[in-house]
BALOLO-695269 format. One record per residue: residue number from 1; x, y, z of N, C-alpha, C in turn. Coordinates in pm, whole numbers, m for minus. Atoms other than C-alpha are relative to their C-alpha. Layout:
BALOLO-695269
<site seq="NUM" n_east="X" n_north="Y" n_up="Z" ca_east="X" ca_north="Y" ca_up="Z" c_east="X" c_north="Y" c_up="Z"/>
...
END
This chain:
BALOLO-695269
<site seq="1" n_east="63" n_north="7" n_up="130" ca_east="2491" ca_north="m249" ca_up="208" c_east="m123" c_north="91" c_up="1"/>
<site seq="2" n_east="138" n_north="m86" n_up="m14" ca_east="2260" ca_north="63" ca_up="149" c_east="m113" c_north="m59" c_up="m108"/>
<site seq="3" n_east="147" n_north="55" n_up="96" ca_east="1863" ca_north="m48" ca_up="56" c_east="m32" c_north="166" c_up="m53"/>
<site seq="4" n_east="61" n_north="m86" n_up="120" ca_east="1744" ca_north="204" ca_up="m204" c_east="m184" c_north="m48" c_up="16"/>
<site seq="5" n_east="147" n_north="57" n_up="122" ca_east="1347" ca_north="248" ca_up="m326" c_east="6" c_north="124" c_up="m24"/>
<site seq="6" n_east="62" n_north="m90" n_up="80" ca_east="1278" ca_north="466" ca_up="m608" c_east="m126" c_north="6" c_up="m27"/>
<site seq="7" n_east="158" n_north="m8" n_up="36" ca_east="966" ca_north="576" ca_up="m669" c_east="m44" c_north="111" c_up="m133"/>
<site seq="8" n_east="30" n_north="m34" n_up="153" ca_east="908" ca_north="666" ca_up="m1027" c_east="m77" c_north="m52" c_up="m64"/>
<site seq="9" n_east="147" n_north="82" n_up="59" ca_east="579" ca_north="614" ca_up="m1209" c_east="44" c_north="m5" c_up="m179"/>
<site seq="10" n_east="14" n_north="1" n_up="203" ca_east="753" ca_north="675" ca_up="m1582" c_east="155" c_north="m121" c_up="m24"/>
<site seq="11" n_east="m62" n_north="116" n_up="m45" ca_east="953" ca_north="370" ca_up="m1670" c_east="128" c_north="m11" c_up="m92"/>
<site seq="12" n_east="m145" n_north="m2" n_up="76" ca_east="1187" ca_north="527" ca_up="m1902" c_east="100" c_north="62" c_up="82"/>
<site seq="13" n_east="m98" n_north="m56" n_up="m130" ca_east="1326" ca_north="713" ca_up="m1602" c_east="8" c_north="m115" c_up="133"/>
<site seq="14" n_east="m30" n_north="72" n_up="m70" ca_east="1280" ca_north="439" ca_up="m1351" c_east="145" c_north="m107" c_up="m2"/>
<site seq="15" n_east="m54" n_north="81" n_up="15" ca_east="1461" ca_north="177" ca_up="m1504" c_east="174" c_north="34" c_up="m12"/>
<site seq="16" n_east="m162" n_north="m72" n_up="m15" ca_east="1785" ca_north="365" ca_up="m1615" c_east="66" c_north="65" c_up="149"/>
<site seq="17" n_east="m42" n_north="m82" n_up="m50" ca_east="1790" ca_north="557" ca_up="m1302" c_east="10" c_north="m182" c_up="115"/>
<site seq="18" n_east="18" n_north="113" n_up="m116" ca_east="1750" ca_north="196" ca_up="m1085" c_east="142" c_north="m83" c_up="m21"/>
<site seq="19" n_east="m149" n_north="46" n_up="62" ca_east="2060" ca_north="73" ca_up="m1303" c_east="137" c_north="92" c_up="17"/>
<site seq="20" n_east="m81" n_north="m117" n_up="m26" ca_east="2244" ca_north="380" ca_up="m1248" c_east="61" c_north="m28" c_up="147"/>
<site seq="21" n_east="m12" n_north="41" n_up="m141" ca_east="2242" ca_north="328" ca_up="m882" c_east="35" c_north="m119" c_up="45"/>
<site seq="22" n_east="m16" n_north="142" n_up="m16" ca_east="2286" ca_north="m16" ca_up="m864" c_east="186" c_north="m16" c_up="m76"/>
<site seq="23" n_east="m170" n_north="2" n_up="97" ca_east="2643" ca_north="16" ca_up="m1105" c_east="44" c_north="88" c_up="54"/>
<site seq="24" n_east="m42" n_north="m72" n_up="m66" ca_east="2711" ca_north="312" ca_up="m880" c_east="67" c_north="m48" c_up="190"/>
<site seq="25" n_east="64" n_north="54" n_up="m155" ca_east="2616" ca_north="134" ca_up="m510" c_east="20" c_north="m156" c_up="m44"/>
<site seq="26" n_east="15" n_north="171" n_up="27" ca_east="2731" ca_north="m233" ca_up="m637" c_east="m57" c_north="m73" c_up="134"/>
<site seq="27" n_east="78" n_north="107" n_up="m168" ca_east="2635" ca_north="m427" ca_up="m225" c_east="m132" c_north="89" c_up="m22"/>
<site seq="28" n_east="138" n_north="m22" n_up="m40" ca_east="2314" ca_north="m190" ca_up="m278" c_east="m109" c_north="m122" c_up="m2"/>
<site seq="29" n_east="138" n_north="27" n_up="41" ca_east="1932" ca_north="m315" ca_up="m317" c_east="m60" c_north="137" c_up="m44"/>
<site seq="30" n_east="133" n_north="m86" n_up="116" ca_east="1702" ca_north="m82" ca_up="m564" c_east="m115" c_north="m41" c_up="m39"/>
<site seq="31" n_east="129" n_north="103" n_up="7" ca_east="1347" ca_north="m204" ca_up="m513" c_east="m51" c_north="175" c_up="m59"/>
<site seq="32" n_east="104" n_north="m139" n_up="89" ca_east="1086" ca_north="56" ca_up="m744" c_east="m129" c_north="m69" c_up="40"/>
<site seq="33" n_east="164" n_north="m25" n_up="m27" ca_east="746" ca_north="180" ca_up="m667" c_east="m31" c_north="78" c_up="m71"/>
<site seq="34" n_east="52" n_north="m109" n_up="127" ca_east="591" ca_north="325" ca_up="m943" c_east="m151" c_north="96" c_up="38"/>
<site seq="35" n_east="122" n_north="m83" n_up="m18" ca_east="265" ca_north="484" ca_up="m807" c_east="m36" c_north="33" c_up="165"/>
<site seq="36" n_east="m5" n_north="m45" n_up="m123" ca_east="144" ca_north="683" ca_up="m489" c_east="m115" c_north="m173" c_up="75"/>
<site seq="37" n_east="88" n_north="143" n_up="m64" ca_east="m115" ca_north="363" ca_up="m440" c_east="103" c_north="m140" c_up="55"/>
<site seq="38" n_east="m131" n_north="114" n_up="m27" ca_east="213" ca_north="96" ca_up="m437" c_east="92" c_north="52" c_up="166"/>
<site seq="39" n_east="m71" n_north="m72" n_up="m122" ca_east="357" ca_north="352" ca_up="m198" c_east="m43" c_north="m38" c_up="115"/>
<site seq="40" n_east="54" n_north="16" n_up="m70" ca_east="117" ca_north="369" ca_up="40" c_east="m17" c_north="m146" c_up="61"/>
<site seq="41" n_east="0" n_north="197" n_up="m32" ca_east="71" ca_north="m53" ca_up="18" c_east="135" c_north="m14" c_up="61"/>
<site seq="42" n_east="m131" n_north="39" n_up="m10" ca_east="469" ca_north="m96" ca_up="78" c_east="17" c_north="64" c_up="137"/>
<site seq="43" n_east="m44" n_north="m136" n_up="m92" ca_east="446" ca_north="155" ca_up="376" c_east="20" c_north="m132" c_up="134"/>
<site seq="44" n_east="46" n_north="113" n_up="m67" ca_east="377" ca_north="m176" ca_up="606" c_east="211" c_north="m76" c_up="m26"/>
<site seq="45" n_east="m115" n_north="91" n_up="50" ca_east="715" ca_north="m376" ca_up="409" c_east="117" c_north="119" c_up="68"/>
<site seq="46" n_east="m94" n_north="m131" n_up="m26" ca_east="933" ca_north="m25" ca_up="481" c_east="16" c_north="5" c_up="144"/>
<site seq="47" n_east="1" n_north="28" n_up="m142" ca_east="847" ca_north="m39" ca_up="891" c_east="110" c_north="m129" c_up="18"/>
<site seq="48" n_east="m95" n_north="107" n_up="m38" ca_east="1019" ca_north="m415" ca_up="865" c_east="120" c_north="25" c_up="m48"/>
<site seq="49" n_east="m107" n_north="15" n_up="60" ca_east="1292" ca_north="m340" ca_up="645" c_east="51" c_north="123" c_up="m13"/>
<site seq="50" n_east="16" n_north="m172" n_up="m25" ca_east="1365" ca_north="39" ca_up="710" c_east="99" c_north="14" c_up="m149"/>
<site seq="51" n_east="m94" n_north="m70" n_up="104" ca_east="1542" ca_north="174" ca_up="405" c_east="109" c_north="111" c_up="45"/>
<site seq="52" n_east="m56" n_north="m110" n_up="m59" ca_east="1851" ca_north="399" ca_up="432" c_east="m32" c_north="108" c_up="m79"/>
<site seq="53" n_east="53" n_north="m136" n_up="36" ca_east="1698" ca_north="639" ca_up="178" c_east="m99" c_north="m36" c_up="m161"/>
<site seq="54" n_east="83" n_north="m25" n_up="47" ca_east="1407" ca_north="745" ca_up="m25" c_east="23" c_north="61" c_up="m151"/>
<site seq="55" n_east="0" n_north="m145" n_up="145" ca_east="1449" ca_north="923" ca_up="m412" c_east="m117" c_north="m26" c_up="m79"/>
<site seq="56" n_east="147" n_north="m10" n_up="19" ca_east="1100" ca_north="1013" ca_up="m501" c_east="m52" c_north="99" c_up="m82"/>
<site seq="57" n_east="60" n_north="m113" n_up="43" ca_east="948" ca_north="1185" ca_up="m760" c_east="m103" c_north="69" c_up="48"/>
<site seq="58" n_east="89" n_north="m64" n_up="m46" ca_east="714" ca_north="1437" ca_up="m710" c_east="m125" c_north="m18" c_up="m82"/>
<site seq="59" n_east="118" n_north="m3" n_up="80" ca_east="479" ca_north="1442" ca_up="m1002" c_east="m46" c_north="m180" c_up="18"/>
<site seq="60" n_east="3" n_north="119" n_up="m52" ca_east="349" ca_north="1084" ca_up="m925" c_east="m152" c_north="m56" c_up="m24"/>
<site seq="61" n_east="97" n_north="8" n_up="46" ca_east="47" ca_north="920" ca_up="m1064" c_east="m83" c_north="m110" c_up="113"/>
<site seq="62" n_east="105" n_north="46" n_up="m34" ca_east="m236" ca_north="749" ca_up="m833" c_east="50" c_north="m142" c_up="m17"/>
<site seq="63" n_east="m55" n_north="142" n_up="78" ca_east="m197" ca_north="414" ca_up="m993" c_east="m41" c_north="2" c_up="m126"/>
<site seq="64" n_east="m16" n_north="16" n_up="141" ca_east="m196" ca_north="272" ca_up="m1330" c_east="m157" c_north="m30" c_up="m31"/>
<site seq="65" n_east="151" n_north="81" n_up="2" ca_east="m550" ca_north="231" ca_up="m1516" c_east="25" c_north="m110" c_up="m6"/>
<site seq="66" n_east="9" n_north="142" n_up="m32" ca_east="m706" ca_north="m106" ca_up="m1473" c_east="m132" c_north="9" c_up="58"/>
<site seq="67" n_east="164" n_north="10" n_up="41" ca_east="m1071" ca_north="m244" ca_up="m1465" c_east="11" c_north="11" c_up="225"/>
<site seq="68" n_east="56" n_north="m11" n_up="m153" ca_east="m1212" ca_north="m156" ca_up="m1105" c_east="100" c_north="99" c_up="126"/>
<site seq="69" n_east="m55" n_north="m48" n_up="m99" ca_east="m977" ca_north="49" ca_up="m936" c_east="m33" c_north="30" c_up="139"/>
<site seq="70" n_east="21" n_north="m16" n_up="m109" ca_east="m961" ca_north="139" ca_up="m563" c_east="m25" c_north="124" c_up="m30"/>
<site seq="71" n_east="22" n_north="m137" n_up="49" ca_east="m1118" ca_north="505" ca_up="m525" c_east="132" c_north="25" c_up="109"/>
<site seq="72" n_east="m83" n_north="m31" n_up="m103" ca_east="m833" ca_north="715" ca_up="m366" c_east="m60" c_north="89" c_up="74"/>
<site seq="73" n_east="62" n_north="m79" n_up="m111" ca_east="m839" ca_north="888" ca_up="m46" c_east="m22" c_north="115" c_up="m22"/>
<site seq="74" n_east="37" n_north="m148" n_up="m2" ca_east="m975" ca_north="1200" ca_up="41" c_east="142" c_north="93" c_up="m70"/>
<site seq="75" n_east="m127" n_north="m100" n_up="21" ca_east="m600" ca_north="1360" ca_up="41" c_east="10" c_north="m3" c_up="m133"/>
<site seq="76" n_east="m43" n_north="m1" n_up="137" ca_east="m530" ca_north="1223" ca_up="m304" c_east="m122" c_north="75" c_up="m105"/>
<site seq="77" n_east="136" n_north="m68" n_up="97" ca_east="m834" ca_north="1354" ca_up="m465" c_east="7" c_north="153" c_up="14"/>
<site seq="78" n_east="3" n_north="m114" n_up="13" ca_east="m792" ca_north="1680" ca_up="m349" c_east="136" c_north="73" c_up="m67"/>
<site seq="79" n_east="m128" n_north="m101" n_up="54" ca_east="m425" ca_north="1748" ca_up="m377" c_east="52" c_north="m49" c_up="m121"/>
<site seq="80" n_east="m34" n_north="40" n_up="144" ca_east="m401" ca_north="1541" ca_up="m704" c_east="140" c_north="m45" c_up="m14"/>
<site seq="81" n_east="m140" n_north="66" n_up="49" ca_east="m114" ca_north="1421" ca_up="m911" c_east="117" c_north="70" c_up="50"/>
<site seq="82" n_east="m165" n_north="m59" n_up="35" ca_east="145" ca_north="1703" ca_up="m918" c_east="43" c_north="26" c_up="134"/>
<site seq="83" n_east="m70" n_north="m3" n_up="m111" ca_east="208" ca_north="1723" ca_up="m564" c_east="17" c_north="m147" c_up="49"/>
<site seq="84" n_east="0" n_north="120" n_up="m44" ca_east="173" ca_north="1325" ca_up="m506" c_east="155" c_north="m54" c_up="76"/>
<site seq="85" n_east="m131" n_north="66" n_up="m84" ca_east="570" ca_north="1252" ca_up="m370" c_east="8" c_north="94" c_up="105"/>
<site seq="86" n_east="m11" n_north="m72" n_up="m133" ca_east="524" ca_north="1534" ca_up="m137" c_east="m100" c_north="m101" c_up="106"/>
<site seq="87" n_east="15" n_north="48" n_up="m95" ca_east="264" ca_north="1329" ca_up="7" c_east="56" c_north="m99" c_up="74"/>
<site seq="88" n_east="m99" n_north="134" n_up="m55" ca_east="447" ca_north="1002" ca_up="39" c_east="143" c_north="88" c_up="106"/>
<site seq="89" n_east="m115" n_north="m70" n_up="m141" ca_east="773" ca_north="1229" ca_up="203" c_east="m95" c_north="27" c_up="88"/>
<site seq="90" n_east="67" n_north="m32" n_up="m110" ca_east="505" ca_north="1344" ca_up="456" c_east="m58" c_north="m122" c_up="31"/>
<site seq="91" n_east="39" n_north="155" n_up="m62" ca_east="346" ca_north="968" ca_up="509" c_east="152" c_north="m45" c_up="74"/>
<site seq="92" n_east="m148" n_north="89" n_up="m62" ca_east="730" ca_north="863" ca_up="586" c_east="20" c_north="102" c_up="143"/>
<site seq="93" n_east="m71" n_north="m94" n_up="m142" ca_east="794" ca_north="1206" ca_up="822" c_east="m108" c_north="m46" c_up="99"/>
<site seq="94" n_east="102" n_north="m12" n_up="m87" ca_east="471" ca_north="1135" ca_up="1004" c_east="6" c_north="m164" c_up="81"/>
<site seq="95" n_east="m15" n_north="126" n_up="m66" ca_east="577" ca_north="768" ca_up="1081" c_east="114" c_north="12" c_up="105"/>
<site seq="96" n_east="m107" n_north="m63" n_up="m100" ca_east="779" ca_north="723" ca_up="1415" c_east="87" c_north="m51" c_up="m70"/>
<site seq="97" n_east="m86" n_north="132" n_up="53" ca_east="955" ca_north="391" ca_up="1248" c_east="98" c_north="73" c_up="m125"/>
<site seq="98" n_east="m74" n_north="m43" n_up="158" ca_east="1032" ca_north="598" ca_up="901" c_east="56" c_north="143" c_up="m2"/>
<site seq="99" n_east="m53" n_north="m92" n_up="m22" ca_east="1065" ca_north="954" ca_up="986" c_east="162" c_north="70" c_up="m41"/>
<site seq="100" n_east="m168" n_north="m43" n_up="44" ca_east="1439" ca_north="953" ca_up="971" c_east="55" c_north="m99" c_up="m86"/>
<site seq="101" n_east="m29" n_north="71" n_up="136" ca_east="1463" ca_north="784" ca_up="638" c_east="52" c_north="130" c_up="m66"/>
<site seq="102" n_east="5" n_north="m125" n_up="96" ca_east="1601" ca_north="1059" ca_up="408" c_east="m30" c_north="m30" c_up="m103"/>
<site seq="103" n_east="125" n_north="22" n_up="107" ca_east="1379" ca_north="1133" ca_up="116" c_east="108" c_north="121" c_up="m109"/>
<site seq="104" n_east="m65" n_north="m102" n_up="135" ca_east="1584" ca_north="1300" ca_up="m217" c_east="m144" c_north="m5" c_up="m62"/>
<site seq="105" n_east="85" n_north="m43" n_up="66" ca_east="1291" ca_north="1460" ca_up="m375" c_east="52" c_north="21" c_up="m155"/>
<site seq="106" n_east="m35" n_north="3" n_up="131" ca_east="1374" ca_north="1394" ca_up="m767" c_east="m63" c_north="18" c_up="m122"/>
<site seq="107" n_east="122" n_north="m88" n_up="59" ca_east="1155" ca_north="1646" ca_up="m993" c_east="26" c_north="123" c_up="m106"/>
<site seq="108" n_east="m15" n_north="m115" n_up="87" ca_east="1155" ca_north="1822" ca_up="m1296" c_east="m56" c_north="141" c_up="73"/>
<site seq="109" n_east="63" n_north="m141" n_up="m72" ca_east="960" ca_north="2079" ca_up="m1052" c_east="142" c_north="83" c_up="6"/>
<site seq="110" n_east="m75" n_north="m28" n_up="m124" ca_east="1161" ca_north="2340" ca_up="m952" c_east="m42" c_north="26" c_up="145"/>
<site seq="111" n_east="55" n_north="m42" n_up="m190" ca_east="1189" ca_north="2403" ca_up="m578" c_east="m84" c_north="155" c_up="12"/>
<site seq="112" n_east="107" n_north="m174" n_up="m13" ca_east="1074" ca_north="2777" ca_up="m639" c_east="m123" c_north="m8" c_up="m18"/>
<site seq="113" n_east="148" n_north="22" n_up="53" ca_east="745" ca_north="2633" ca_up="m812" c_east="m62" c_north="m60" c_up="123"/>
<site seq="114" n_east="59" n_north="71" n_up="m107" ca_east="673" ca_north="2409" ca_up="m511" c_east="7" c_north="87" c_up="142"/>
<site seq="115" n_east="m31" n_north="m75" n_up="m114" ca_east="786" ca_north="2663" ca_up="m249" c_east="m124" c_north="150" c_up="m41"/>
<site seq="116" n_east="70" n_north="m115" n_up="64" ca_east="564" ca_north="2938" ca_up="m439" c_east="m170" c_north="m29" c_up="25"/>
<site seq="117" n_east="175" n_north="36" n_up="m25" ca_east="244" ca_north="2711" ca_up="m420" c_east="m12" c_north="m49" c_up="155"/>
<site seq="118" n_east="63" n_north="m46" n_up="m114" ca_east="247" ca_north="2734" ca_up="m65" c_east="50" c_north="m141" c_up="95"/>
<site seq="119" n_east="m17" n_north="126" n_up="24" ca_east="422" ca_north="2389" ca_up="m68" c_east="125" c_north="m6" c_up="161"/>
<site seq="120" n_east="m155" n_north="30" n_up="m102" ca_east="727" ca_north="2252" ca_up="287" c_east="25" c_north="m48" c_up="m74"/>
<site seq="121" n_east="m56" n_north="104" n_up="43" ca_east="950" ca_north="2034" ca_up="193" c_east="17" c_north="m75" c_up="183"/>
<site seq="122" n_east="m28" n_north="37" n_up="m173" ca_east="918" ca_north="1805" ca_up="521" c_east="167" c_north="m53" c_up="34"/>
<site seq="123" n_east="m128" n_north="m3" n_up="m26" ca_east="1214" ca_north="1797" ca_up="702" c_east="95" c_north="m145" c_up="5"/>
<site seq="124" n_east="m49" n_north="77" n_up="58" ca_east="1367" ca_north="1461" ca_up="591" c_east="16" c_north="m9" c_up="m114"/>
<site seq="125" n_east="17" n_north="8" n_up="115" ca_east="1359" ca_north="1540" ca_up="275" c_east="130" c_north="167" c_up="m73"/>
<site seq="126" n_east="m103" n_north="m83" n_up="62" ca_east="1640" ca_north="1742" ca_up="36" c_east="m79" c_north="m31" c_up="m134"/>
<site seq="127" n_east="22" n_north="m34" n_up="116" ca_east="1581" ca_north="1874" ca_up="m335" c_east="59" c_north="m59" c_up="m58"/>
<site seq="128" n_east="m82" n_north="70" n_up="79" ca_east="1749" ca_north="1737" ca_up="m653" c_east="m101" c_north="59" c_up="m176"/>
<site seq="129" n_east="14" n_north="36" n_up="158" ca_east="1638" ca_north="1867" ca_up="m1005" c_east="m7" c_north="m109" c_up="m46"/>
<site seq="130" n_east="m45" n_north="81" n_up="66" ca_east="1612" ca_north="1641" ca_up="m1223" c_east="64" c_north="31" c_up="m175"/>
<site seq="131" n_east="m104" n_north="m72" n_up="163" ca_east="1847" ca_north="1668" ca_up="m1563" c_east="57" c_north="m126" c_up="m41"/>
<site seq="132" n_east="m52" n_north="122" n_up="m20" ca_east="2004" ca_north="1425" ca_up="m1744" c_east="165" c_north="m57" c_up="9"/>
<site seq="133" n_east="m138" n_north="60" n_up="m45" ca_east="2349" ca_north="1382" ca_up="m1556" c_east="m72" c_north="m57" c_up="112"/>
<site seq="134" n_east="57" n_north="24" n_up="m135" ca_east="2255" ca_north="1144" ca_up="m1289" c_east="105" c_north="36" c_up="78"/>
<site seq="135" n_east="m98" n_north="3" n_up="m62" ca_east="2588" ca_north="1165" ca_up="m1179" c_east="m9" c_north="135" c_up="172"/>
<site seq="136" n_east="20" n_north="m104" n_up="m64" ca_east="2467" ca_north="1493" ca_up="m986" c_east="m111" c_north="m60" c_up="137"/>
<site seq="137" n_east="59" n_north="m9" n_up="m89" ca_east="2194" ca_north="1338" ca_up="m792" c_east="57" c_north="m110" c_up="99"/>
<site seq="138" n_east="m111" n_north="106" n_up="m51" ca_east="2453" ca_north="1057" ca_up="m705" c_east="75" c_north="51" c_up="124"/>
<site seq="139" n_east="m80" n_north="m72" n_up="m106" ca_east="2659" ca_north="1311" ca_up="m534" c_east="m101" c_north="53" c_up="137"/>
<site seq="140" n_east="67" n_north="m24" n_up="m69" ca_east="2402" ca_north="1420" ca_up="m370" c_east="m50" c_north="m89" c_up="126"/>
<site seq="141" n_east="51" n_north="49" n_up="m91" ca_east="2272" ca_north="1097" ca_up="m233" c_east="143" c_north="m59" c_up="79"/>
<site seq="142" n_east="m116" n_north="36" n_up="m88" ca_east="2646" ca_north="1004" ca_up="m111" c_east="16" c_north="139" c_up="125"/>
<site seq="143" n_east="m18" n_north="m73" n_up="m101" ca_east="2644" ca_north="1355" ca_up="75" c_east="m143" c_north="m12" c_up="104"/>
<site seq="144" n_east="116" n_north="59" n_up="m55" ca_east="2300" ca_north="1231" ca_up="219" c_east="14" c_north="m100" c_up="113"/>
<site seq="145" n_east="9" n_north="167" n_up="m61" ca_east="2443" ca_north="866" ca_up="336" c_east="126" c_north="68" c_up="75"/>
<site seq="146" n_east="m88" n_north="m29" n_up="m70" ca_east="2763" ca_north="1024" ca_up="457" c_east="m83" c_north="107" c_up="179"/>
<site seq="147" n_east="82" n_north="m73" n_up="m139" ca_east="2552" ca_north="1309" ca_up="705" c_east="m80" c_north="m102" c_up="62"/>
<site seq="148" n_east="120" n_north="115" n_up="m70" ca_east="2302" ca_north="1004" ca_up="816" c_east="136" c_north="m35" c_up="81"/>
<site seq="149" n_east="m102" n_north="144" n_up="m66" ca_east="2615" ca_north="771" ca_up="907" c_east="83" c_north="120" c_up="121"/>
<site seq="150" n_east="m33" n_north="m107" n_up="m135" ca_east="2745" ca_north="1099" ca_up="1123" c_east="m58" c_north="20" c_up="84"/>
<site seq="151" n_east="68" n_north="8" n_up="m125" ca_east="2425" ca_north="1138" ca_up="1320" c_east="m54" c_north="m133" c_up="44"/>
<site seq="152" n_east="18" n_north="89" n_up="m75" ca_east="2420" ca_north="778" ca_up="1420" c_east="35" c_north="m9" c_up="112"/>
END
């Protein structure tokens, strides 16, 4: 039974795309994290319960307003919103426990825009447009779960 987490901060794309997967992957789990702050908190729950894969937007908001917020870290302050799921794929590559989670990067970006600003993609991590056939990033994450289940 493959565990899923999406991480989508906009909730007209979360929700369809969490249902999508779930009516696609019926034995799955599809747990959502909507902000790089939830991310970071869950990073602790992810060590116990390893996920077999990651689909993460890139553009990715901090957290939601709300009276008192936590200030974010140095990293987030500098490299801001529009790179925010690159950091989370690099929090997962940099863990020993998570590392070999694969991370579908799922982003109106294109890859040329992120490869242009000087940007990796860390090496657990594959591309995916986003458009609206999911059916495409579907295929994608079955050719994802199939290569994992080969280098076991």
């Amino acid at each position: 039974m493959p565990r899923f987490i999406v991480v989508e901060d906009d909730h007209l794309q979360e929700a369809p795309l969490q249902d999508y997967l779930t009516s696609v992957f019926p034995d799955s789990t599809v747990e959502t994290i909507s902000t790089e702050e939830d991310f970071r908190l869950a990073m602790p729950a992810m060590r116990a319960n390893i996920p077999d894969l990651v689909v993460l937007d890139v553009m990715l908001r901090w957290s939601f307003p709300r009276p008192n917020p936590p200030k974010p870290p140095k990293d987030v302050l500098s490299g801001g919103y529009y790179r925010a799921g690159l950091r989370c794929a690099q929090l997962l590559q940099e863990d020993a426990l998570l590392r070999d989670v694969p991370v579908v990067l799922y982003t109106i970006l294109e890859l040329n825009d992120l490869l242009r600003d000087g940007q990796q993609l860390p090496p657990n991590s594959t591309y995916v447009g986003k458009n609206s056939e999911l059916d495409v990033l579907v295929r994608h994450i079955r050719g994802v779960l199939r290569k994992k289940s080969r280098t076991k």
